[in-house]
C-alpha positions as CSV (number, residue, x, y, z in Angstrom):
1,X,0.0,0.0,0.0
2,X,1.4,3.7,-1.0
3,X,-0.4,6.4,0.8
4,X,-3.6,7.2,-0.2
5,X,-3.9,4.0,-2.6
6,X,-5.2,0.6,-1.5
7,X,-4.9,-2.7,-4.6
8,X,-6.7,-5.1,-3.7
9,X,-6.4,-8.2,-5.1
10,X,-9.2,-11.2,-5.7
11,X,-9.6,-14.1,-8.0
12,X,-10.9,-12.4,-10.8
13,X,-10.0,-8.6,-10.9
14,X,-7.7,-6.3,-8.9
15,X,-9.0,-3.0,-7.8
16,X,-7.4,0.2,-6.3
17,X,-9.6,2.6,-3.9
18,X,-8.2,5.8,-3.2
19,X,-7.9,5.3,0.8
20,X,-7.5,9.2,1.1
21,X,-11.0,10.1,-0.9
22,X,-13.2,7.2,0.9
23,X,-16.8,8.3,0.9
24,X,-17.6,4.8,2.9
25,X,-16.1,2.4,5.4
26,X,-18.1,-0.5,6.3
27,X,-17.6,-3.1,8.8
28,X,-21.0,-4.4,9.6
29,X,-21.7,-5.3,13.4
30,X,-22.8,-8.9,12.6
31,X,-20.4,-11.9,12.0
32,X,-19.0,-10.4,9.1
33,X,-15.1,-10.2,9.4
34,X,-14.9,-8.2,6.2
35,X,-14.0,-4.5,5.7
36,X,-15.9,-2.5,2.7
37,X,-14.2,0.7,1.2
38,X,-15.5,2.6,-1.3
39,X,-14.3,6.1,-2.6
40,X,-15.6,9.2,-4.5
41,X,-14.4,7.7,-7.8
42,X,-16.9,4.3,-7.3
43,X,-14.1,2.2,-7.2
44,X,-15.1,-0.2,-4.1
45,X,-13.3,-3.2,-2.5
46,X,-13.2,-5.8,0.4
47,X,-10.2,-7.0,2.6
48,X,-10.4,-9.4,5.3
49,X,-9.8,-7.8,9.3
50,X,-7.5,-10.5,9.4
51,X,-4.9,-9.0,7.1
52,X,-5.4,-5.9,9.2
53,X,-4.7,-7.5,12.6
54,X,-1.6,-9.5,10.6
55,X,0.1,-6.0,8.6
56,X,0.2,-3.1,11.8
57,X,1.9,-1.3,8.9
58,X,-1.1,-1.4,6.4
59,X,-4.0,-0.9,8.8
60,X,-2.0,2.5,10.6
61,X,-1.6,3.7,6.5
62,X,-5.6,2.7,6.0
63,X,-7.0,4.5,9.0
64,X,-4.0,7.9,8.7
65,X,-5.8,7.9,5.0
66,X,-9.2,7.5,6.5
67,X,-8.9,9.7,8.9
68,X,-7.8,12.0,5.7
69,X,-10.9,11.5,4.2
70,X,-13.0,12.4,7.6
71,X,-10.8,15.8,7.5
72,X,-11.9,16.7,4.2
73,X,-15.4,15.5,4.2
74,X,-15.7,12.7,1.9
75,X,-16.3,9.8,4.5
76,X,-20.2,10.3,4.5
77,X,-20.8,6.8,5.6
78,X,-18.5,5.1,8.4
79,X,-16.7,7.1,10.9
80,X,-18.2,5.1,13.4
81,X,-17.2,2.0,11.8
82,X,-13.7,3.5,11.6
83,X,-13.5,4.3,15.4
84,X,-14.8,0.5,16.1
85,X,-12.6,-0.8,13.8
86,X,-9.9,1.0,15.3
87,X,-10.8,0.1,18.9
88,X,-11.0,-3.8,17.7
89,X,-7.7,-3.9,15.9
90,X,-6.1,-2.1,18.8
91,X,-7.7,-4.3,21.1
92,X,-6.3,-7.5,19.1
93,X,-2.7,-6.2,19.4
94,X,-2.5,-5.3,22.8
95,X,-3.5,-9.2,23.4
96,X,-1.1,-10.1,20.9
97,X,1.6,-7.9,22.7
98,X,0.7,-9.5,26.4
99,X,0.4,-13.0,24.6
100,X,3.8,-12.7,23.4
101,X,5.1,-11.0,26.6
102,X,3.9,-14.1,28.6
103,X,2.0,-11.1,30.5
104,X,-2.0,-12.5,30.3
């Protein structure tokens, strides 16, 4: 990921959402482990949390671009889906960091 650009890749076609012009972030409250981006160009795509929760590096670029795209206006559907995203992955990693630590 470059800032402000997001390719993701599936099993039939490859898409890049401009992470830093997002007009929605979904990550529905149900069972659903999957995290819905679409920005002002139409271009929309899914990624797993999971790749979140396993790349630190991509999720703090994602939510810094976000967080862009609150700034300027354009994220008219999911801030609060951002902040609980944010509060999930953050919780994950400080397990991860005790886990590791021998500290739970």
């Amino acid at each position: 990921m470059t800032p402000g650009r997001l390719t993701v890749r599936g099993l039939t076609s490859t898409r890049t959402v401009h992470t830093d012009e997002l007009v929605s972030l979904r990550w529905p409250i149900d069972v659903s482990e999957r995290v819905a981006l679409r920005d002002e160009h139409g271009t929309h795509a899914e990624l797993d949390l999971r790749l979140l929760l396993a790349n630190p590096p991509l999720w703090l670029q994602l939510e810094a671009d976000a967080r862009i795209s609150q700034d300027r206006g354009t994220l008219l559907h999911g801030s609060p889906c951002l902040d609980r995203l944010a509060r999930r992955i953050d919780t994950e990693t400080v397990h991860t960091v005790f886990r590791v630590s021998r500290l739970e």
